[in-house]
C-alpha positions in Angstrom: 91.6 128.5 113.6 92.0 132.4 113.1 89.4 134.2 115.3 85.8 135.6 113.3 87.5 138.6 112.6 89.6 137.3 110.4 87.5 134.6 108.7 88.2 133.5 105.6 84.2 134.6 105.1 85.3 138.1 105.8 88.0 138.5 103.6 87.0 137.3 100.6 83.9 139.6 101.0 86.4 142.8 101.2 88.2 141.0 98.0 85.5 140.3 95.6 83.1 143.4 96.4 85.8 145.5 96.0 85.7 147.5 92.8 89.4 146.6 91.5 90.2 143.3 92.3 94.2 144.0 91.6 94.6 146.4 94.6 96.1 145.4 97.7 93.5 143.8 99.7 92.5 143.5 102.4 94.5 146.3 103.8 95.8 145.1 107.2 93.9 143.7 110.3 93.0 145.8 112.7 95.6 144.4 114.9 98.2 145.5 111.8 98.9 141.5 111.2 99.2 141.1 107.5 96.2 138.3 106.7 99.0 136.4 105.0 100.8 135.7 108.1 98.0 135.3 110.4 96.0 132.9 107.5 96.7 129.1 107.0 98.3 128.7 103.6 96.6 125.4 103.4 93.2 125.5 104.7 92.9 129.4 103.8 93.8 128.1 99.7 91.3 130.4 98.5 91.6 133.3 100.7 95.4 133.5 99.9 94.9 132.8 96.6 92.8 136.1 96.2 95.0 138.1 98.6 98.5 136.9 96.8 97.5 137.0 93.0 96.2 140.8 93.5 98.9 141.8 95.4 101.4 140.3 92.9 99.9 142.1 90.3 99.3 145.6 92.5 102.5 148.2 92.8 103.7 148.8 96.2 101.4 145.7 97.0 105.0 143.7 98.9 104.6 139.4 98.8 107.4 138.0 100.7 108.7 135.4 98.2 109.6 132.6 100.3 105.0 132.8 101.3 104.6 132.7 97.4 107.0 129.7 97.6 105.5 128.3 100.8 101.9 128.8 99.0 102.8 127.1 95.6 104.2 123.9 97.7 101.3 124.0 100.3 98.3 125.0 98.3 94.6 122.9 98.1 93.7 121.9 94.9 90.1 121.7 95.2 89.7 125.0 96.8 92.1 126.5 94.2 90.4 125.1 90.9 87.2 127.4 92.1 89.1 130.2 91.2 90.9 129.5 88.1 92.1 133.0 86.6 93.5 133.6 90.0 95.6 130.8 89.4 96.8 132.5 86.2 97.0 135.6 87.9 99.2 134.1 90.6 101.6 132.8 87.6 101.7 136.2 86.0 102.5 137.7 89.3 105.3 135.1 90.0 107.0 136.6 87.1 106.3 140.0 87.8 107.7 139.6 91.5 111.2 137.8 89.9 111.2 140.5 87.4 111.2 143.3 90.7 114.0 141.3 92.6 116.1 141.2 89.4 116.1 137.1 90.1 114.1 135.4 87.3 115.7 132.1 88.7 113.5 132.1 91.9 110.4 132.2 90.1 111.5 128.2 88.3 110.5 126.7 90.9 107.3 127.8 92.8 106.1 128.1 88.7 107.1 124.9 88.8 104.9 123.6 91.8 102.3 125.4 90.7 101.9 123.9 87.5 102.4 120.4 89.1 99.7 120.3 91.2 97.3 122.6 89.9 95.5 120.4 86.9 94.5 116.4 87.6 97.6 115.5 86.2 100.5 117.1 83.5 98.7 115.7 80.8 95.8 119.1 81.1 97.1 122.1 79.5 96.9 125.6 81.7 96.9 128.9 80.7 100.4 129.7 82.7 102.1 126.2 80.5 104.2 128.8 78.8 105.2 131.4 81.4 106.9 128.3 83.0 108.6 127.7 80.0 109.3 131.2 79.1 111.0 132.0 82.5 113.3 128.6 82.0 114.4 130.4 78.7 115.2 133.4 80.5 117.1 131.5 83.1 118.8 129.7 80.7 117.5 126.4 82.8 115.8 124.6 79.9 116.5 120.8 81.6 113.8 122.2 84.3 110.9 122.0 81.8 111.7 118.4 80.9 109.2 116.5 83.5 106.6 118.9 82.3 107.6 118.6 78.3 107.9 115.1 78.7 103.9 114.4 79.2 102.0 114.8 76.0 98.9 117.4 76.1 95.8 115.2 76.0 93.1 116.9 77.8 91.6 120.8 78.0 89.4 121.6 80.4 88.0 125.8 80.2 86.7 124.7 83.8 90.0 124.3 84.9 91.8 127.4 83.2 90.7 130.3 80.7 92.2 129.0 77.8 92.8 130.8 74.3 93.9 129.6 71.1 97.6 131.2 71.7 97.8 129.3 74.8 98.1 126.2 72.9 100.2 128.0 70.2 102.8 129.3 72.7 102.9 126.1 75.2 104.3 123.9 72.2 106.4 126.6 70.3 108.3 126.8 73.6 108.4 123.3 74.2 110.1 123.4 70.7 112.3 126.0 71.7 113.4 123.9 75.3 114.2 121.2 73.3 115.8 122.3 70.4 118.4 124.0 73.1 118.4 120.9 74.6 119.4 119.4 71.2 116.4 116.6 71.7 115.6 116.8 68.3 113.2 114.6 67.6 111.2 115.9 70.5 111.5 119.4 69.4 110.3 118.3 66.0 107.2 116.8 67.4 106.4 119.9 69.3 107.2 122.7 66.4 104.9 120.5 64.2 101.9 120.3 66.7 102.0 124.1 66.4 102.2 124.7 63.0 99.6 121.9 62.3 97.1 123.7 65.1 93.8 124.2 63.2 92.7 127.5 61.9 90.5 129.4 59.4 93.9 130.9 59.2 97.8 130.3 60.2 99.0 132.8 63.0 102.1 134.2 63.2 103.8 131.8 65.4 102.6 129.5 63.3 104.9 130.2 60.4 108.0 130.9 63.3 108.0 127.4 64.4 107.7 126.2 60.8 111.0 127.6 60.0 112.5 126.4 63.2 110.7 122.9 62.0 112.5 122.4 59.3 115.7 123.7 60.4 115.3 120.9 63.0 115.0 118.8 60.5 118.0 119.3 58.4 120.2 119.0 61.1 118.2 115.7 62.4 117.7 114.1 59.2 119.6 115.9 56.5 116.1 116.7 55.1 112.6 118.1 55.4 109.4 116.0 55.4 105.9 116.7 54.0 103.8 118.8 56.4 100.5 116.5 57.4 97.5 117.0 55.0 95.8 118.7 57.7 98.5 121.8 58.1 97.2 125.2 56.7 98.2 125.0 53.2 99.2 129.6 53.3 102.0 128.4 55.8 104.0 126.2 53.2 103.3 129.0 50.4 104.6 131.6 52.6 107.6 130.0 53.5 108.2 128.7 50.0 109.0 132.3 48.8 111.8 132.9 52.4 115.0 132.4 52.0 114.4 129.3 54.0 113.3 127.9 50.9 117.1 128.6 49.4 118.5 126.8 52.1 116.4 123.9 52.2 117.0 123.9 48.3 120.9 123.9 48.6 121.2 121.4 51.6 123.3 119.1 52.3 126.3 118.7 49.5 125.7 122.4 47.9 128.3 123.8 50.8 129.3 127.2 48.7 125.7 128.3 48.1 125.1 127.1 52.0 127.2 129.2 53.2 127.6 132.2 51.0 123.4 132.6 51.8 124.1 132.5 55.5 126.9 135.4 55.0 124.1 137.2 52.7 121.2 136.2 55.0 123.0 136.5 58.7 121.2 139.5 59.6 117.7 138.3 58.8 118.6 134.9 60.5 119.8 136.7 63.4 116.5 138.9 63.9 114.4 136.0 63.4 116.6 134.5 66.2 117.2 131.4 64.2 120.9 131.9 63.4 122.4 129.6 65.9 120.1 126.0 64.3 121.1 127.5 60.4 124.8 127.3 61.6 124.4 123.9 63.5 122.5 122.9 60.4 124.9 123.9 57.5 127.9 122.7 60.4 126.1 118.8 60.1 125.8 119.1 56.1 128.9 117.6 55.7 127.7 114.4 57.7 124.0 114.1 55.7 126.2 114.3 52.0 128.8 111.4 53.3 126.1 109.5 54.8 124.2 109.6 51.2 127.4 108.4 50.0 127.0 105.1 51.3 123.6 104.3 49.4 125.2 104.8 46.3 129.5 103.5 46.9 130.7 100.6 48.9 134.5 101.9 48.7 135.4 105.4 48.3 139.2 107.2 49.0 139.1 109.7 52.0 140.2 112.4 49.0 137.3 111.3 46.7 134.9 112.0 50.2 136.8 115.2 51.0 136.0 117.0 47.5 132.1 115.9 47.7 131.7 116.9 51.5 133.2 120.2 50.8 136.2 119.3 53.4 139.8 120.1 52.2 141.3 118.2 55.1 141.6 113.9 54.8 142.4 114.2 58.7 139.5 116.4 58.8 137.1 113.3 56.9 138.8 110.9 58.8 137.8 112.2 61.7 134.1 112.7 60.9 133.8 109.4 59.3 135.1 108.2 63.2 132.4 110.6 64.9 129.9 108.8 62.3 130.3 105.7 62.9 130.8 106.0 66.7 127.4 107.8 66.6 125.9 104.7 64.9 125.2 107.1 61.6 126.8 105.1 59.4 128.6 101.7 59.3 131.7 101.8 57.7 135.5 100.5 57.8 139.3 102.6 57.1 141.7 101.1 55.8 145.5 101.5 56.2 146.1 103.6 52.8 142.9 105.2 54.0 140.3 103.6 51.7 136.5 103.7 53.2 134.5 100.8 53.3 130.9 101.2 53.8 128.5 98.4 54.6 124.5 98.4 56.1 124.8 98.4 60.2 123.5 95.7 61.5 120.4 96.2 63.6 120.8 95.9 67.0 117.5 96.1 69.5 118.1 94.9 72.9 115.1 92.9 74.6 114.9 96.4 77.0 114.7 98.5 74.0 111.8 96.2 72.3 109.7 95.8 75.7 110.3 99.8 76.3 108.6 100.2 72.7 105.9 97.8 72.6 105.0 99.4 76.5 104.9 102.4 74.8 102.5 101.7 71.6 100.0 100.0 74.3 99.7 103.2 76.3 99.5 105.7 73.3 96.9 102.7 72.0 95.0 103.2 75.2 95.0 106.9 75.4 93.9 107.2 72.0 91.2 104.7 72.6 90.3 106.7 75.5 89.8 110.1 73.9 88.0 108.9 71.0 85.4 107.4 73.1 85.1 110.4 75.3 85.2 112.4 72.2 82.4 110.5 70.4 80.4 110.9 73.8 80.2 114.2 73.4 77.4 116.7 72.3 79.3 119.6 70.8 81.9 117.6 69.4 78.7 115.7 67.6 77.0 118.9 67.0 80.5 120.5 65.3 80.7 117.6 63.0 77.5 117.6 62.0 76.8 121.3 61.3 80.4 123.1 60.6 83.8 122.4 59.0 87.1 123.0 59.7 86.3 126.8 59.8 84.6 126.2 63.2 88.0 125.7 65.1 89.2 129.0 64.1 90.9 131.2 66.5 89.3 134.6 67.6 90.7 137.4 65.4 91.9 139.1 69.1 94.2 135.8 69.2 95.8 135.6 65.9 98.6 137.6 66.5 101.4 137.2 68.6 103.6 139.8 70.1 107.0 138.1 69.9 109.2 138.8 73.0 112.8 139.3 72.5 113.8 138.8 76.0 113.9 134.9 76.8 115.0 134.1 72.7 118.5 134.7 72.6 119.8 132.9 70.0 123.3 131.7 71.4 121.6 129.3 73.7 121.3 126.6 70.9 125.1 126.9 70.3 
């Protein structure tokens, strides 16, 4: 145990009567030991905590990074939840630090920690859910936010982190982002759509962002878009109904000269909204979406006759994405000799794995549904909200309806 002059007591008085909690403080002991060395970074959470998240965020205020990573592995939960925005600070200043070394990579993984084993379990959202995400997009190490993505948001707790309306916002337009790069698409989907169907009196910026990226998702997923829930903010689909967007949806799949001569006309705007790289992917999988609408409507069709509908001049070229198609499970289909194409319905095939995985599945989302409706029910301002307001009562603060897009972690080439 440190000696009383160095109590934890002590040096949290120094930090919080101070007057600016983001100097660097304490200074050092009278010995000229920096606290962080002489303090346990286990026992001494809280004390470190304060000391590390204001010298992270403090010039000429020096952290050695391998203590930040030391801390984040190390760290009391129960002494760090009593300071929450410290915690966020600490995130912030994790970035900040990687930022000053010129290594973004190093900050993936004590980010990483943090966000671990800060909440009760992934399932909480934190205020610092999308700086983790946003530094894997920098580092181009996406597959690193997959444990974290792959645990549905059920719970929100202020207690546990100083959450705004933006935090939810950004944390699943990332997760959108990760995944699409990823080229999970249906998990992407799912995420993009949770943040444009986020209620509001009205739609935020980033809402109408990851509706375009939604339905580009879609087309190259499914070949086509789907109805927004009832419950989406009905400006969002208006707004986007008058973008070029619109055009493309309109066009897509078999309309191949119009797809393409509005992505030669649009390339710029595509490229500023960084979107280009999922409009080329899209209008690249057209050709697969008009052939695989071919088999609802022919059971036999030449690989010439396919070529001219698909927009493909090459047979090889057909015969060789009717291959990939069928490989892929897409479609189920035979080639004959003089190169006539059979198509009949695939037959379905569920393995006793595949059934048990699902059926595990619906009885756990059946249970955590069940869950948060009774806690939901059991509680007063939820009761209070029903009763007294609408919709309009879940608005965002105006502070929080914009959103400052950063350029720096949404390069487009990473979904090529």
């Amino acid at each position: 145990m440190a000696p009383d002059s160095l109590s934890l007591d002590r040096i949290l008085n120094e930090i919080t009567t101070t007057n600016n909690h983001r100097r660097s403080c304490p200074s050092p002991l009278a010995s000229g030991q920096d606290p962080l060395s002489v303090l346990d970074m286990r026992q001494n959470t809280l004390g470190v905590l304060y000391i590390m998240s204001a010298r992270l965020n403090t010039t000429n205020a020096p952290v050695a990074p391998q203590a930040v990573v030391t801390f984040c592995q190390s760290f009391l939960t129960e002494q760090a939840r009593l300071a929450p925005e410290r915690v966020t600070m600490l995130a912030r200043g994790i970035m900040r630090l990687a930022q000053q070394h010129n290594n973004m990579s190093w900050a993936v993984a004590p980010l990483y920690n943090l966000l671990r084993r800060y909440p009760p379990d992934l399932s909480y959202l934190t205020s610092f859910h999308h700086i983790f995400l946003q530094v894997c997009l920098i580092t181009n190490q996406p597959a690193a936010a997959l444990p974290i993505l792959s645990v549905p948001i059920a719970n929100i707790s202020t207690a546990l982190s100083d959450l705004s309306y933006n935090d939810n916002l950004m944390y699943h337009y990332l997760g959108g982002v990760v995944l699409a790069v990823l080229k999970k698409w249906a998990e992407a989907e799912e995420y993009f759509e949770i943040c444009v169907t986020a209620p509001g009196a009205v739609p935020a910026a980033l809402q109408l962002e990851a509706l375009k990226k939604l339905r580009l998702v879609q087309l190259i997923s499914r070949g086509e878009v789907l109805p927004l829930p009832k419950y989406a903010h009905a400006a969002l689909s208006r707004i986007l109904k008058n973008s070029i967007y619109t055009d493309l949806i309109n066009a897509y799949p078999q309309n191949t000269e119009r797809l393409h001569a509005l992505l030669e006309k649009e390339k710029q705007t595509f490229s500023s909204e960084r979107n280009l790289g999922l409009v080329t992917q899209a209008i690249d999988r057209a050709p697969r979406w008009t052939l695989k609408k071919l088999t609802s409507t022919y059971v036999t069709l030449g690989l010439g006759d396919i070529a001219r509908v698909v927009g493909i001049q090459s047979e090889d070229e057909v015969r060789a994405l009717i291959l990939s198609m069928i490989e892929t499970g897409d479609i189920s289909a035979q080639i004959s000799a003089s190169g006539t194409v059979t198509f009949s319905d695939p037959p379905p095939q569920f393995t006793k794995e595949e059934v048990d995985h699902v059926l595990h599945s619906a009885q756990a989302q059946s249970a955590l549904l069940e869950s948060l409706d009774l806690e939901m029910s059991r509680s007063k301002e939820f009761i209070s909200k029903a009763l007294k307001t609408q919709d309009s009562s879940w608005a965002p603060n105006p502070e929080e309806e914009l959103y400052a897009m950063s350029s720096a972690w949404n390069d487009d080439s990473m979904y090529s």
